[in-house]
C-alpha positions as CSV (number, residue, x, y, z in Angstrom):
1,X,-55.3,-37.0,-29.5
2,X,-52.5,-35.4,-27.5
3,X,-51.7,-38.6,-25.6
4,X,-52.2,-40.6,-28.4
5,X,-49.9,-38.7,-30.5
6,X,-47.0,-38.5,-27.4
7,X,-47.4,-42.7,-27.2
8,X,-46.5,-42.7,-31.2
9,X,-43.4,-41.0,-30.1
10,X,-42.3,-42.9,-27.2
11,X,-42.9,-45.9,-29.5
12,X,-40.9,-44.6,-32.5
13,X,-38.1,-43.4,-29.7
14,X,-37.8,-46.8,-28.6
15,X,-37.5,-48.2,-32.3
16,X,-34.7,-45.9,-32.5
17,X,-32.9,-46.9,-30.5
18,X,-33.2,-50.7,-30.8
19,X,-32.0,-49.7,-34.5
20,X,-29.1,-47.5,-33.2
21,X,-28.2,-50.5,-30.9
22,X,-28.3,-53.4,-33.7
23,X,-25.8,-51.3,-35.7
24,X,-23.9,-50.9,-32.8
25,X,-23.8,-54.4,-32.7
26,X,-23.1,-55.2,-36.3
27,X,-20.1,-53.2,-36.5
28,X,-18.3,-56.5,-34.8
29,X,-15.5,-58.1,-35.9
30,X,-17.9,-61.4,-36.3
31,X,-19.1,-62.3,-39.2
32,X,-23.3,-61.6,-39.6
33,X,-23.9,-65.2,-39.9
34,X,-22.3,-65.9,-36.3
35,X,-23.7,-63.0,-34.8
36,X,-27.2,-65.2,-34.2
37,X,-30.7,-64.0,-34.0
38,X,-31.9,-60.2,-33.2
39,X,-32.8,-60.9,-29.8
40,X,-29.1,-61.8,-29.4
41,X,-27.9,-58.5,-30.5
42,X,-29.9,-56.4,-28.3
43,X,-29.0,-59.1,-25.5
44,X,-25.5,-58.5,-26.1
45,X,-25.8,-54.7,-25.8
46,X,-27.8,-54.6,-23.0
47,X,-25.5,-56.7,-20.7
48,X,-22.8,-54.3,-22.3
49,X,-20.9,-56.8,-24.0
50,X,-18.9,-57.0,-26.8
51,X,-19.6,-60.6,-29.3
52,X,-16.1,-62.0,-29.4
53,X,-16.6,-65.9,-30.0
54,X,-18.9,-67.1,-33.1
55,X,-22.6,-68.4,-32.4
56,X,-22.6,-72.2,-34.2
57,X,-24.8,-74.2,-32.0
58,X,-28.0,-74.5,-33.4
59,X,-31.4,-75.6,-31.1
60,X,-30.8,-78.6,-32.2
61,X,-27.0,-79.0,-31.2
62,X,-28.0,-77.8,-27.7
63,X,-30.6,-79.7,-27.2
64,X,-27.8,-82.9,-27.9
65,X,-25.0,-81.1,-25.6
66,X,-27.9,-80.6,-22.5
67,X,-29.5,-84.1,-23.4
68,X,-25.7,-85.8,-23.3
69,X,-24.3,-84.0,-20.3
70,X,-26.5,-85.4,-18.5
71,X,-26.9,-88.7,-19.8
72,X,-29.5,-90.3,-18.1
73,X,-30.1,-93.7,-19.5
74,X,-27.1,-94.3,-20.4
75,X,-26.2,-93.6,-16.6
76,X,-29.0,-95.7,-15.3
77,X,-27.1,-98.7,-17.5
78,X,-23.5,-98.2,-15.9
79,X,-24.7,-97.9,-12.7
80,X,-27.5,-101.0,-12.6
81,X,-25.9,-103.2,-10.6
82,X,-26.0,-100.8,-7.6
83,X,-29.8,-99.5,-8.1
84,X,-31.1,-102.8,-8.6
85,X,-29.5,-104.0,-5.6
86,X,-30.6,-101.1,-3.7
87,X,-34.4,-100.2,-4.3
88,X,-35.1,-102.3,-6.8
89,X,-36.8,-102.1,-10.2
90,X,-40.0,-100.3,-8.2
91,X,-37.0,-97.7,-6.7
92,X,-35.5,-96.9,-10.1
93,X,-38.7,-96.4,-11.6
94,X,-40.7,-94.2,-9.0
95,X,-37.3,-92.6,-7.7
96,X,-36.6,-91.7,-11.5
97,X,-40.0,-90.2,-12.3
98,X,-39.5,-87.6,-8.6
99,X,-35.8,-86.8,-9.7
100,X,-37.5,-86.1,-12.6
101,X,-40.1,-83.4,-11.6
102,X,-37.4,-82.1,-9.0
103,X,-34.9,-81.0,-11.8
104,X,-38.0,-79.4,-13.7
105,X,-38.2,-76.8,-11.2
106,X,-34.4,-76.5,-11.2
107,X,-34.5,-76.1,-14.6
108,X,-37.3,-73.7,-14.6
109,X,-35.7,-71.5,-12.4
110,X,-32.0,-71.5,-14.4
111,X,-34.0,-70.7,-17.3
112,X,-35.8,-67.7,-15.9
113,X,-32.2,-66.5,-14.9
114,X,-30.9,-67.3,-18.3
115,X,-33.9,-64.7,-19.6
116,X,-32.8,-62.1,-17.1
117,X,-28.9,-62.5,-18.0
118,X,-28.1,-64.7,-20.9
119,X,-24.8,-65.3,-21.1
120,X,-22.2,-67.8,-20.8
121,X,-20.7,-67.2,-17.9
122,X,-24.0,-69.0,-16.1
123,X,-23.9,-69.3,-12.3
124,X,-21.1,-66.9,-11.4
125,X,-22.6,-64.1,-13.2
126,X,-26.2,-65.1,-12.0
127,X,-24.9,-64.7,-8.4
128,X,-22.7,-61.2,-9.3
129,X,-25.7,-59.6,-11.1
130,X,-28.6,-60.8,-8.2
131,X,-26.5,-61.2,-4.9
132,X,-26.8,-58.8,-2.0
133,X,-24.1,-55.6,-3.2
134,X,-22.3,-56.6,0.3
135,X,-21.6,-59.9,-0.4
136,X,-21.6,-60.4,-4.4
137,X,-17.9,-60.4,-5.1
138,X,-16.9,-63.0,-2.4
139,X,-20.6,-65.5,-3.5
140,X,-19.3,-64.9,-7.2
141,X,-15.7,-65.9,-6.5
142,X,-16.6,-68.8,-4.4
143,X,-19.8,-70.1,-6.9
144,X,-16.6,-69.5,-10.0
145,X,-14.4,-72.0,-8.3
146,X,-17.2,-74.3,-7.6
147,X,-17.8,-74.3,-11.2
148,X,-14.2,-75.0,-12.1
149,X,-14.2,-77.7,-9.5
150,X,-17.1,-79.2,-11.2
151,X,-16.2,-79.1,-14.6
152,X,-12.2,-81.0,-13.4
153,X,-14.1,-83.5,-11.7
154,X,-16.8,-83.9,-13.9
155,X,-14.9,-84.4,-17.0
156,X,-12.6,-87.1,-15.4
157,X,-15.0,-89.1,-13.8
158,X,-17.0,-89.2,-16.9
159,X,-13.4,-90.1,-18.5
160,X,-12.9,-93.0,-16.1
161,X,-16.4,-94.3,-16.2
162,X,-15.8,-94.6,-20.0
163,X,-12.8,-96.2,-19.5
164,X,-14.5,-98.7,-17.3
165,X,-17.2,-99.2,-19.8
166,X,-14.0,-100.0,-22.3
167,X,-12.5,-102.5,-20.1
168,X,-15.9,-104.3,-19.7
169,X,-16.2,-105.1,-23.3
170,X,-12.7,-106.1,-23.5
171,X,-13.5,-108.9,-20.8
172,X,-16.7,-109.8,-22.6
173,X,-14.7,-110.3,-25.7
174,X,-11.3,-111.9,-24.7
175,X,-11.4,-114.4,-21.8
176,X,-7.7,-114.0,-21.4
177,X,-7.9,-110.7,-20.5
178,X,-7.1,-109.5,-16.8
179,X,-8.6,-106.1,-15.9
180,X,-5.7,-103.9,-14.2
181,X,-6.0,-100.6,-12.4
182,X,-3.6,-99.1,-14.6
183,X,-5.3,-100.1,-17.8
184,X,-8.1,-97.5,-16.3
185,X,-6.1,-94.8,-15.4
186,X,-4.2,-95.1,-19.1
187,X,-7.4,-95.0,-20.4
188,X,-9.1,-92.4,-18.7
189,X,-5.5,-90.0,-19.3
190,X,-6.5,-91.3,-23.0
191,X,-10.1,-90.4,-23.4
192,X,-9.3,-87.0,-21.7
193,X,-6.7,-86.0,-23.8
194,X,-8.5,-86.8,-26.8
195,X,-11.8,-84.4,-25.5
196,X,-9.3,-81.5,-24.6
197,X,-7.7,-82.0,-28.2
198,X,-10.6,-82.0,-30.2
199,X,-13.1,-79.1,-27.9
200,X,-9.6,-77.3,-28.9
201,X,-8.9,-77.5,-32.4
202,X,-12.1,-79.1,-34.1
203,X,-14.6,-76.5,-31.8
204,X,-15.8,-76.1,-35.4
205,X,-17.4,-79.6,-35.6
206,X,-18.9,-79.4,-32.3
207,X,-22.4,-78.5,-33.6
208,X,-22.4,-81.4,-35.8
209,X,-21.1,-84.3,-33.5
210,X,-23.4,-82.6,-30.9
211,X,-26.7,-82.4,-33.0
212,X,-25.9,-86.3,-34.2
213,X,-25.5,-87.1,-30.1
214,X,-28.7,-85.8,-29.6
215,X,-30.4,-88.2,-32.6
216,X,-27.9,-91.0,-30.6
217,X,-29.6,-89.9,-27.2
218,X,-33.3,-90.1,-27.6
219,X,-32.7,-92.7,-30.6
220,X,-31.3,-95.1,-28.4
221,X,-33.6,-94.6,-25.3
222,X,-36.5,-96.0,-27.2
223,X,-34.4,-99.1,-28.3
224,X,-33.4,-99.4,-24.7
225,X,-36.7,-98.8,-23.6
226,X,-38.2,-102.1,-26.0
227,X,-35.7,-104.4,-24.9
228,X,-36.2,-104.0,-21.5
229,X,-39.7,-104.2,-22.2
230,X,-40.1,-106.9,-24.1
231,X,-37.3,-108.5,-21.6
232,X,-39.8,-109.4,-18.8
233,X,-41.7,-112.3,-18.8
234,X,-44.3,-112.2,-20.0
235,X,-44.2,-108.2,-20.8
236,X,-47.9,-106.9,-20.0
237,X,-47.8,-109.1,-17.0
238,X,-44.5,-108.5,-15.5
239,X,-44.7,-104.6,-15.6
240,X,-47.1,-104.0,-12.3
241,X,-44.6,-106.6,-10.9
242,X,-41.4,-104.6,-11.6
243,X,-42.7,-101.7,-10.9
244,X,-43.9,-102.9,-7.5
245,X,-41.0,-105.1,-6.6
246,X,-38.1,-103.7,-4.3
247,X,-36.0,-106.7,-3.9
């Protein structure tokens, strides 16, 4: 009965002082509707943190920002002309399903460091918190500018391809229209002006633009999905050909 009682108290210790560390919490400066879920308060305090930015994104609007970032259809459509001409329709099928099961495991192991340290600050602090003491400042500074490196390039070749995508339609529309470098780099200066602008002053919208992205995302892969399906001739038969063929 002894031990029994002693677990009771260990147990009602430990509610404590998840209480003691919610009120903590709630004594921030954010409102209680953008401090998010439970689990995020005690996350917060454990990590020793301090909530300074509001919690908007929803499971849904994530699921559109992960799902768009890194657009994979719509990728596979920009870039066609390259993968058909190199593998073939069998090498864009069978090399999209390994990619595929590749970046599960990738994905599985950022999400087992995102349950260990979940915060926003993603690889750098992974590599601070989990590196060798020795060497944790210098990997952390080197994996933050790798980061930044990405995100500069990432945002303007995403800008440019855009851009490109822009200029295509133009041509298919007007036959008197001559595709100039400039008209790209105008454009891409153009498209990323207008992301930096509105990530700055309509952040508050983000949530919905993403969540409708996401409905965009996996809306429009199934309508891509029947047309190329119904596209070869005649569809039943032509699929073991396609998926075999690697000219």
């Amino acid at each position: 009965m002894a031990k029994a009682f002693d677990q009771d108290v260990k147990l009602s210790d430990t509610a404590v002082a998840e209480d003691v560390e919610l009120r903590d919490v709630d004594t921030s400066h954010i409102a209680p509707k953008y401090q998010g879920t439970e689990g995020d308060k005690v996350h917060m305090k454990t990590l020793g943190r301090d909530q300074e930015t509001r919690r908007m994104f929803t499971f849904i609007s994530m699921l559109g920002f992960g799902s768009t970032l890194i657009v994979t259809w719509e990728t596979l459509l920009t870039n066609s002309l390259a993968i058909i001409t190199n593998g073939g329709t069998a090498g864009l099928f069978w090399g999209f399903l390994i990619v595929f099961g590749g970046f599960l495991l990738v994905y599985a192991s950022i999400a087992e460091l995102s349950s260990m340290a979940a915060t926003s600050a993603g690889q750098y602090h992974w590599v601070s918190e989990f590196a060798p003491p020795s060497v944790e400042k210098y990997l952390s500074y080197i994996t933050g500018w790798l980061c930044i490196a990405g995100w500069q390039g990432g945002i303007t070749g995403i800008g440019m391809l855009v851009a490109t995508i822009i200029q295509g339609l133009i041509t298919l529309n007007d036959v008197n229209y001559v595709a100039q470098g400039w008209h790209g780099t105008l454009l891409t200066i153009g498209i990323v002006a207008f992301c930096v602008l509105f990530n700055t002053y309509g952040a508050r919208q983000l949530p919905v633009v993403e969540g409708s992205l996401a409905i965009l995302h996996f809306g429009g892969m199934f309508v891509i999905i029947i047309i190329l399906w119904y596209a070869l001739d005649p569809p039943y038969e032509g699929l073991p050909r396609a998926l075999s063929n690697h000219d």
